[in-house]
C-alpha positions as MATLAB code, in Angstrom:
seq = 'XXXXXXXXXXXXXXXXXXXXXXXXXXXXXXXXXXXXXXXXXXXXXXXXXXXXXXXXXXXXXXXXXXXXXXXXXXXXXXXXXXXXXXXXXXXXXXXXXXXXXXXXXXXXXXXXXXXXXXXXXXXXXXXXXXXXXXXXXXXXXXXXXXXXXXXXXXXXXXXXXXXXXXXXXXXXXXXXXXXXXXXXXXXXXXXXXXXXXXXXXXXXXXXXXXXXXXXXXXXXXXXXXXXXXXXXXXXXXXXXXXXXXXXXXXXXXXXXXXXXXXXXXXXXXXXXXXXXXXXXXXXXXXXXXXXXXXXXXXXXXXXXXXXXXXXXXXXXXXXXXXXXXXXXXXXXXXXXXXXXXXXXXXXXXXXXXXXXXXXXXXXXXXXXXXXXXXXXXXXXXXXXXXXXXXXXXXXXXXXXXXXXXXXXXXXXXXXXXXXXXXXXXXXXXXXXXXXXXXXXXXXXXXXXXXXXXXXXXXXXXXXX';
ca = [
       0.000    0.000    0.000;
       1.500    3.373   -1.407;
       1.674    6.436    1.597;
      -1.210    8.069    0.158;
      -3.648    5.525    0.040;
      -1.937    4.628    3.602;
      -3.141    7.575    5.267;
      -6.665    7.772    3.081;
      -7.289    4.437    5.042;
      -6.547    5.442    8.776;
      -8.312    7.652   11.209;
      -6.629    9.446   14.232;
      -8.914    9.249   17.365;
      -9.217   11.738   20.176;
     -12.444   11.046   22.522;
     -15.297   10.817   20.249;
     -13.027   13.123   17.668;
     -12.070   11.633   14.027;
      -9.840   13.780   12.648;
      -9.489   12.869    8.924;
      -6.449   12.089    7.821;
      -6.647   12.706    4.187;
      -4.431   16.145    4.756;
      -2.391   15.118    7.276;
       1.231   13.995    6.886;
       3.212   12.295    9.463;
       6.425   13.648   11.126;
       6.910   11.026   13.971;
       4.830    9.281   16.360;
       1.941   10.944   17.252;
       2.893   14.443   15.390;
       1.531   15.558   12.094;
       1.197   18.059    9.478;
      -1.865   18.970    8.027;
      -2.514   22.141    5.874;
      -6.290   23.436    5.072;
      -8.042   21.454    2.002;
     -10.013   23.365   -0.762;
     -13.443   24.362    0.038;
     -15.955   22.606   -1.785;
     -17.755   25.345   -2.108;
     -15.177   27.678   -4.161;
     -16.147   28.124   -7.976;
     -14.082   28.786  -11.099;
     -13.824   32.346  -11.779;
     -15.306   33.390  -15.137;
     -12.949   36.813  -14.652;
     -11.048   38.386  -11.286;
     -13.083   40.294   -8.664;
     -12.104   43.980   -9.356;
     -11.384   46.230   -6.011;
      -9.813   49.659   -5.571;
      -7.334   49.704   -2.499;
      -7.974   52.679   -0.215;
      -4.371   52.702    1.784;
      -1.333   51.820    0.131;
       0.544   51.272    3.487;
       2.107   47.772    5.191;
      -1.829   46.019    5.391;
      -3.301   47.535    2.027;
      -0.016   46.253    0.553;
      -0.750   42.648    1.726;
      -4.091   42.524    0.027;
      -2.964   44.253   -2.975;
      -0.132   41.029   -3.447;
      -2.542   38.398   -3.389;
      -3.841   39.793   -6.410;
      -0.453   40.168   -7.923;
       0.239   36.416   -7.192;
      -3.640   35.317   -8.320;
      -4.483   37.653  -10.983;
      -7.106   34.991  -11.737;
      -8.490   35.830   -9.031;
      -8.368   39.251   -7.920;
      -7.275   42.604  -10.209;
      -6.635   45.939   -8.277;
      -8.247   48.734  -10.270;
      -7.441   51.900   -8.715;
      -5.708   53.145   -5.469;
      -6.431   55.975   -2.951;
      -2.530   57.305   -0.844;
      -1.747   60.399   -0.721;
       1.857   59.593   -0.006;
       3.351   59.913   -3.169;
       6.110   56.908   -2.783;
       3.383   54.625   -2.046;
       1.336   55.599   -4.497;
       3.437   55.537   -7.566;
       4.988   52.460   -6.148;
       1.072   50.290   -5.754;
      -0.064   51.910   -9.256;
       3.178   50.712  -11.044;
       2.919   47.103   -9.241;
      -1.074   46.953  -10.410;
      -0.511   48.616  -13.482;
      -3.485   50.536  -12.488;
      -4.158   53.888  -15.302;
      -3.501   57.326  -14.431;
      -7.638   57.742  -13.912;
      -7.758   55.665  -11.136;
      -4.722   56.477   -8.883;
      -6.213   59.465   -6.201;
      -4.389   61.261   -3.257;
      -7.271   60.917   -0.922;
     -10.256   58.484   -0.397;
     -13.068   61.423   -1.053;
     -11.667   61.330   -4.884;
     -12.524   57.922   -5.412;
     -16.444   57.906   -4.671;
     -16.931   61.034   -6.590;
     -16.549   58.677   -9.479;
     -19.234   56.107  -10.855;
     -18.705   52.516   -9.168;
     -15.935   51.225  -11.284;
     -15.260   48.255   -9.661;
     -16.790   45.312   -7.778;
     -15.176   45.657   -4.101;
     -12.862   48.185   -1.995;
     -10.413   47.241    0.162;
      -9.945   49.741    3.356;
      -6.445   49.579    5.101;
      -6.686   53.104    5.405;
      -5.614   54.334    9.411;
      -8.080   53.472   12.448;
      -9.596   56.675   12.237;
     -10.447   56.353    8.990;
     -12.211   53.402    8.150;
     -15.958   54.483    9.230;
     -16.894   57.408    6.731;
     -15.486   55.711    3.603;
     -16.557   51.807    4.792;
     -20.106   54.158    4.867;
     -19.940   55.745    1.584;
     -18.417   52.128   -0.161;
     -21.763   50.325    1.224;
     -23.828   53.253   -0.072;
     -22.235   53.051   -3.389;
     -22.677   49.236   -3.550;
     -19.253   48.045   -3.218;
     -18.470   44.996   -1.408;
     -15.710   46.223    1.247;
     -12.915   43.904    3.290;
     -12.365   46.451    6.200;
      -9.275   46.093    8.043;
      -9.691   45.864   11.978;
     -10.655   47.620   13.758;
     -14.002   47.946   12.007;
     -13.894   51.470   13.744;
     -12.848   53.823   16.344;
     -16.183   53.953   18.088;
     -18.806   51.416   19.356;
     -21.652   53.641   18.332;
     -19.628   53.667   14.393;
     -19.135   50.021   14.540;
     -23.113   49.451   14.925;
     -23.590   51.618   12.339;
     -21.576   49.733    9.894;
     -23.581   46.382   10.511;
     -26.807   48.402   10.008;
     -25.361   49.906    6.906;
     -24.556   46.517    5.764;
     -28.041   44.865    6.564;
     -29.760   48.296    5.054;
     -27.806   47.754    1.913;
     -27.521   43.840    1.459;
     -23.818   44.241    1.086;
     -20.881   42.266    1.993;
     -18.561   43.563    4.934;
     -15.752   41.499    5.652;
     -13.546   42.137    8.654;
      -9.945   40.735    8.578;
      -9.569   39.108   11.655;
      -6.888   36.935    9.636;
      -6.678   34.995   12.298;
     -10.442   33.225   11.653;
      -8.169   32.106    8.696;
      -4.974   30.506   10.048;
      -4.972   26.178    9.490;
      -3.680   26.583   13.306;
      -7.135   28.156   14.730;
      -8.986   26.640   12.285;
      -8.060   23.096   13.414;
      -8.236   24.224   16.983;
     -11.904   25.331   16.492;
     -13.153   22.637   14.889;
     -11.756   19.813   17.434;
     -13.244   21.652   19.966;
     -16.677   21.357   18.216;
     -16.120   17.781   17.461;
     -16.017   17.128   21.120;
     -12.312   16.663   21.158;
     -12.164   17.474   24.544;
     -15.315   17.666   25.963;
     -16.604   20.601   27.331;
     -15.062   23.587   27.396;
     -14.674   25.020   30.891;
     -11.775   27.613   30.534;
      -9.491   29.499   28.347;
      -5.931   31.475   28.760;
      -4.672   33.165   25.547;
      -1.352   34.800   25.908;
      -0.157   37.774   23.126;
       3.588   38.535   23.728;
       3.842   41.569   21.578;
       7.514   41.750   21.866;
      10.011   44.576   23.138;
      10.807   46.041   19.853;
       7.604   45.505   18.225;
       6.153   47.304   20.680;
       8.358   50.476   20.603;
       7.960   50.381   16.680;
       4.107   50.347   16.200;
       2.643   51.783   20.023;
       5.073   53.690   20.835;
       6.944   55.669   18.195;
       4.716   54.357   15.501;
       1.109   55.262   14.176;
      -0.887   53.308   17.109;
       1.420   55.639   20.077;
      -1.673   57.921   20.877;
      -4.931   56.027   21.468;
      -6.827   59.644   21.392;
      -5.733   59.760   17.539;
      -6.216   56.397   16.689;
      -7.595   53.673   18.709;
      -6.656   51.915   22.125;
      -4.145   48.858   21.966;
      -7.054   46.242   23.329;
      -8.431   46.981   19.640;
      -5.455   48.284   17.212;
      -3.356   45.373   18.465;
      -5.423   42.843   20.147;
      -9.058   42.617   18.938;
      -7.714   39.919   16.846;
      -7.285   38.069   19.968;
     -10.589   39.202   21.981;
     -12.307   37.576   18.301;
     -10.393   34.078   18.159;
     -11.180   33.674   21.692;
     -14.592   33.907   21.145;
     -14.715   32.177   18.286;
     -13.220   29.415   19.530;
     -15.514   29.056   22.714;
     -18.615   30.075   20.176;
     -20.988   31.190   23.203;
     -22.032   34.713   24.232;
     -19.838   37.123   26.012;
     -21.577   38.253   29.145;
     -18.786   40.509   31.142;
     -15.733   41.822   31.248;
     -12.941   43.437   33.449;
      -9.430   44.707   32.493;
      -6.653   45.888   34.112;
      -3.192   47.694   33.011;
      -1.420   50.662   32.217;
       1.496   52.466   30.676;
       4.564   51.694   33.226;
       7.635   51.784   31.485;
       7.904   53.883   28.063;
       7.405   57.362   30.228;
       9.810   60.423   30.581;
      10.868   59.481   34.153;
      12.098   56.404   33.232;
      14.614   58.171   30.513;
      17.743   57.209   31.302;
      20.568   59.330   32.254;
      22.807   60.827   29.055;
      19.643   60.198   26.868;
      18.389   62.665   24.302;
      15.281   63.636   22.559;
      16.122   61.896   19.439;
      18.789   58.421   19.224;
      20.650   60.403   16.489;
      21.561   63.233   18.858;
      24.272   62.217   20.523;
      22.578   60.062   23.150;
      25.114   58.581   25.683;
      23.121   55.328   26.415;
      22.389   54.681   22.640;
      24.445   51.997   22.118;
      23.611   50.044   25.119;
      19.899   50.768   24.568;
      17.645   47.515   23.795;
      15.125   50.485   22.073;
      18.179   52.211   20.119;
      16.496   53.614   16.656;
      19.687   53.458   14.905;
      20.481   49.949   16.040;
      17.242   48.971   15.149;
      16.337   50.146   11.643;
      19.571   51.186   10.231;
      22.602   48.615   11.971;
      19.922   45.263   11.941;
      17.300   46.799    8.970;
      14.313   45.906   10.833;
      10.631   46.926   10.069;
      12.073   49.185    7.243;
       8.544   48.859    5.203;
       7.877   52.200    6.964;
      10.906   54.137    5.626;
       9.895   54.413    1.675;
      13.144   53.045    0.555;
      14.329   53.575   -2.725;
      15.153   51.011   -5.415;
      18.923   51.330   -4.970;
      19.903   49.679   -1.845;
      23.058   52.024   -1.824;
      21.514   55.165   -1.148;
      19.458   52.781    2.170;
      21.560   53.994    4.780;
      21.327   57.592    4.033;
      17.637   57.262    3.576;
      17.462   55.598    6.840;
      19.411   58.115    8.676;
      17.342   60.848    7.270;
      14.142   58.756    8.667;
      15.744   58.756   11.855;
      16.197   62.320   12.134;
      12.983   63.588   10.665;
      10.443   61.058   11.970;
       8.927   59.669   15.289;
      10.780   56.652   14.624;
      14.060   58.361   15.444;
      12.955   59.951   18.534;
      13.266   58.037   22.050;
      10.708   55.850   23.219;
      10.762   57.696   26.493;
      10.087   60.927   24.583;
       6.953   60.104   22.956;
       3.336   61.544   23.194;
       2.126   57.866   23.410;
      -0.709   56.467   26.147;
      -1.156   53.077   25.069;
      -0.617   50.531   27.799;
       2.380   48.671   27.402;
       0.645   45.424   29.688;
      -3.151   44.665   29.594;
      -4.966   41.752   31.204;
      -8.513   40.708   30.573;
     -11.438   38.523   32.235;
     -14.015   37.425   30.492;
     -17.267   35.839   31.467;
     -19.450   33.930   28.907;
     -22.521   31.783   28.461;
     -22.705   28.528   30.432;
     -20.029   29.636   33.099;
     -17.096   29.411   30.348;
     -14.487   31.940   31.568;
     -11.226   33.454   29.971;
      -8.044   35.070   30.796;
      -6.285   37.207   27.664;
      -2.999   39.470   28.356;
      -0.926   40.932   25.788;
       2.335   41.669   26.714;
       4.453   44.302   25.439;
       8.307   43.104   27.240;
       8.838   39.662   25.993;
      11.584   38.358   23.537;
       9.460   36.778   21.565;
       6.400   36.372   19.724;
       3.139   34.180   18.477;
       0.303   34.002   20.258;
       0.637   31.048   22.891;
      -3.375   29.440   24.111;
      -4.159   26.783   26.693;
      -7.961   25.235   26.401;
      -9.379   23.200   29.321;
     -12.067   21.206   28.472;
     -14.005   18.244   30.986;
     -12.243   15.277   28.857;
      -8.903   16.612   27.334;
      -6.830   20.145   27.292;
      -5.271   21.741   24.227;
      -2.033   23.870   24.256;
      -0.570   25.852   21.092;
       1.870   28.129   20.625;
       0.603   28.636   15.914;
       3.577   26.762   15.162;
       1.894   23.644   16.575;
      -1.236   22.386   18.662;
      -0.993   19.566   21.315;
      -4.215   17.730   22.194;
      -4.206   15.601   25.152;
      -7.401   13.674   25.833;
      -7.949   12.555   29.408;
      -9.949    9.585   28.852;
      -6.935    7.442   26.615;
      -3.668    9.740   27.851;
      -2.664   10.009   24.532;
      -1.113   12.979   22.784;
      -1.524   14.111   19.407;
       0.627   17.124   17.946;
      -1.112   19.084   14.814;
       1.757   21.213   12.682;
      -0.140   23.604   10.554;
       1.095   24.736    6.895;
       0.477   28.211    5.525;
       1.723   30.578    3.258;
       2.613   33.414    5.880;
       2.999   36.778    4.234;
       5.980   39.254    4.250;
       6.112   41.104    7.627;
       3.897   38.695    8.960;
       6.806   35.248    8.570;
       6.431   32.882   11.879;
       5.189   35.895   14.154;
       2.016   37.425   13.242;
      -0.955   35.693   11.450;
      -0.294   32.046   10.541;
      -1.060   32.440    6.878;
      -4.366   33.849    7.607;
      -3.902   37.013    5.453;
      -4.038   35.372    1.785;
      -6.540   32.727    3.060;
      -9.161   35.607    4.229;
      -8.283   36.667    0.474;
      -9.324   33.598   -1.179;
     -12.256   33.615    0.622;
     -13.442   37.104   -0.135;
     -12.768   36.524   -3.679;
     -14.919   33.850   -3.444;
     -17.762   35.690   -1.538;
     -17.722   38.253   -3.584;
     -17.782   36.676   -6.655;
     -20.898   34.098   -5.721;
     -22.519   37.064   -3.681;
     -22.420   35.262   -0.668;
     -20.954   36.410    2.667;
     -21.309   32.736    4.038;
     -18.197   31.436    2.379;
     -16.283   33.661    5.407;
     -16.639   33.579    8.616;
     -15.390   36.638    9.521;
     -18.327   39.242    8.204;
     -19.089   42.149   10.535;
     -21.954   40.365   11.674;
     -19.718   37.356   12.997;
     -16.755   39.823   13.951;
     -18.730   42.840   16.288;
     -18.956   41.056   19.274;
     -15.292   41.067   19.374;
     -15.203   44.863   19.344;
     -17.866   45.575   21.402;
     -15.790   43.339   23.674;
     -12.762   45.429   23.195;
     -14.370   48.733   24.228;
     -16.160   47.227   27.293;
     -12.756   46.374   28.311;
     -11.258   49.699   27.602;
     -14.437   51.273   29.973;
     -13.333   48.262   32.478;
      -9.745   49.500   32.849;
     -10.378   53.160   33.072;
     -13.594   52.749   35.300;
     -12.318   50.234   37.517;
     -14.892   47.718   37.269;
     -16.478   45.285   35.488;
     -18.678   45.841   32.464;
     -21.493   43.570   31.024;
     -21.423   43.340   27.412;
     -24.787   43.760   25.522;
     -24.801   43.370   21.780;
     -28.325   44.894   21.762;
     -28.762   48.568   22.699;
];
């Protein structure tokens, strides 16, 4: 018997589980790989789903490469940056005419709809008037999270989308990653048991921290949107996903402790290019960071020629917050944050992202009445109490650029395929993240936010 009819012929067991084995490859004993099968329910494209990218930026730049890699599938039409670089840089990639590039958003809806979808990976603040105007247009949109910087703007959205019959899909990626996607649907096969508890850990990491919240575009919650959304709404969502029951209450705790002036250190100076004594023993050192290891230089606009970089980086450095000390910043975004969570049936859980780690990937622990699950995206362990025996599930996914082993387990380009898919068959069942599914998450993140400033615990009603 050849491997693959081998494996078409067994069945791996956990409790009253059967996990099919017709993706799965084995390592070693009792550890597998297993990447996500085709959905039955995709169809051949006739032509591409069209879609104009609002944001040319780190996210919008994501999206926009799926279609360059399956322009079967999806064809960008027209782009909305005002940043020049990025502009000329998406429209040359897309090949999208002169007609269709715009420097702002507004431009794009004073046209006829000239396309079937729009893609928003604009900033936080402004994803709510043009996700509005898309949906009164009649463009399907894919929204990047969060949906927006108010509650009261979020229900509006879904109510927009209900008024207009429109598909509204959020990218919470992480719906999308093999790793949660496996993990979900063991638990709803019984895998093990009942679910009684969950603790899902976010280690942000040191310098990922000081690049986006505190020198970077998230640094002042008043201008954008608090960290429990911008950073972890992705991880309020797959927790209650996962547990698929209400959300009943919340209560959060933490603060900003350590990236403040009075914790500047001695010889340090408003910028790391200004002669700062401490620079070059400084774990947050900007020049050490972007221009000695060239990390997170997607911000910086680089040119072509990767002789003129360091200059170009220098000049970053000396003209932009992410040259300036960390302890200098106007930023407010707590740099710990844990979270309680009540929900139906007496099913509790325990999030906290953590900014001072050394590492990253989200790490979860499931309790259930006949087995426990513990995963760390590069692999899930399932124990099961009832037989004592251990299985270990290695997912496989394409995980973007920026995003390699730390951020979304190859969610981003499978939420793609998806919403190609939706789109093009005009139905928002084929995801399973549409603003419908995906609210709940952020109306969990701003009860938690009222939590942490109030000092007490908030219910959480989805009906107001």
């Amino acid at each position: 018997m050849n491997r693959r009819n081998l494996l078409k012929s067994l069945s791996l067991s956990i409790g009253a589980t059967v996990i099919s084995t017709e993706s799965l490859a084995r390592l070693s004993d009792s550890t597998y790989t297993y990447k996500l099968p085709d959905n039955p329910l995709h169809k051949p494209l006739g032509k591409p789903v069209t879609a104009i990218t609002l944001g040319a930026g780190s996210r919008g730049t994501v999206y926009g490469n799926f279609a360059a890699k399956f322009p079967d599938q999806l064809k960008i039409v027209g782009v909305a940056e005002p940043n020049p670089y990025r502009n000329s840089k998406y429209s040359e990639k897309h090949q999208i005419p002169k007609k269709h590039r715009f420097d702002t958003w507004e431009q794009v809806f004073k046209r006829p709809k000239f396309a079937d979808a729009i893609i928003i990976s604009t900033p936080d603040a402004l994803h709510y008037t043009p996700c509005m105007k898309a949906l009164e247009m009649g463009y399907d949109v894919l929204l990047e999270k969060p949906i927006a910087p108010t509650e009261q703007e979020c229900r509006d959205i879904l109510e927009m989308t209900k008024k207009t019959g429109r598909i509204v899909a959020v990218c919470h990626v992480l719906r999308y990653a093999p790793y949660f996607v496996k993990m979900k649907e063991l638990i709803s096969q019984g895998a093990i048991g009942e679910v009684v508890s969950v603790q899902h850990f976010e280690p942000i990491e040191h310098l990922h921290m000081a690049h986006s919240y505190v020198r970077g575009n998230w640094h002042n919650s008043k201008e954008t949107t608090p960290i429990i959304l911008a950073k972890s709404c992705h991880d309020l969502d797959i927790i209650k996903w996962v547990i698929n029951k209400p959300s009943q209450r919340i209560a959060a705790m933490g603060d900003l402790k350590w990236f403040r002036k009075e914790n500047a250190p001695e010889g340090s100076t408003a910028r790391c290019t200004d002669g700062c004594k401490v620079e070059r023993e400084c774990p947050y050192s900007a020049v050490r960071h972007y221009h000695d290891d060239r990390k997170r230089l997607y911000v910086m606009d680089l040119p072509e020629d990767k002789s003129k970089h360091s200059e170009v980086i220098m000049d970053r450095l000396k003209t932009t917050n992410y040259g300036r000390c960390v302890y200098r910043m106007e930023n407010d975004q707590p740099d710990h944050y844990v979270t309680t969570i009540q929900f139906a049936d007496n099913v509790t859980a325990s999030f906290s992202m953590e900014a001072f780690t050394s590492y990253h990937g989200r790490r979860t622990r499931i309790m259930g009445s006949m087995g426990d699950m513990v995963g760390d995206m590069d692999e899930l362990v399932v124990t099961d109490f009832r037989t004592k025996k251990e299985l270990k599930l290695v997912p496989k996914a394409e995980d973007v650029e920026n995003y390699k082993n730390s951020g979304h387990g190859g969610g981003d380009w499978l939420l793609m395929r998806d919403f190609v898919q939706a789109v093009a068959q005009q139905d928002p069942s084929l995801l399973t993240s549409t603003i419908d599914e995906s609210i709940e998450s952020h109306i969990m993140g701003f009860m938690a936010e009222e939590s942490r400033k109030q000092n007490k615990i908030m219910p959480i009603r989805m009906t107001v």
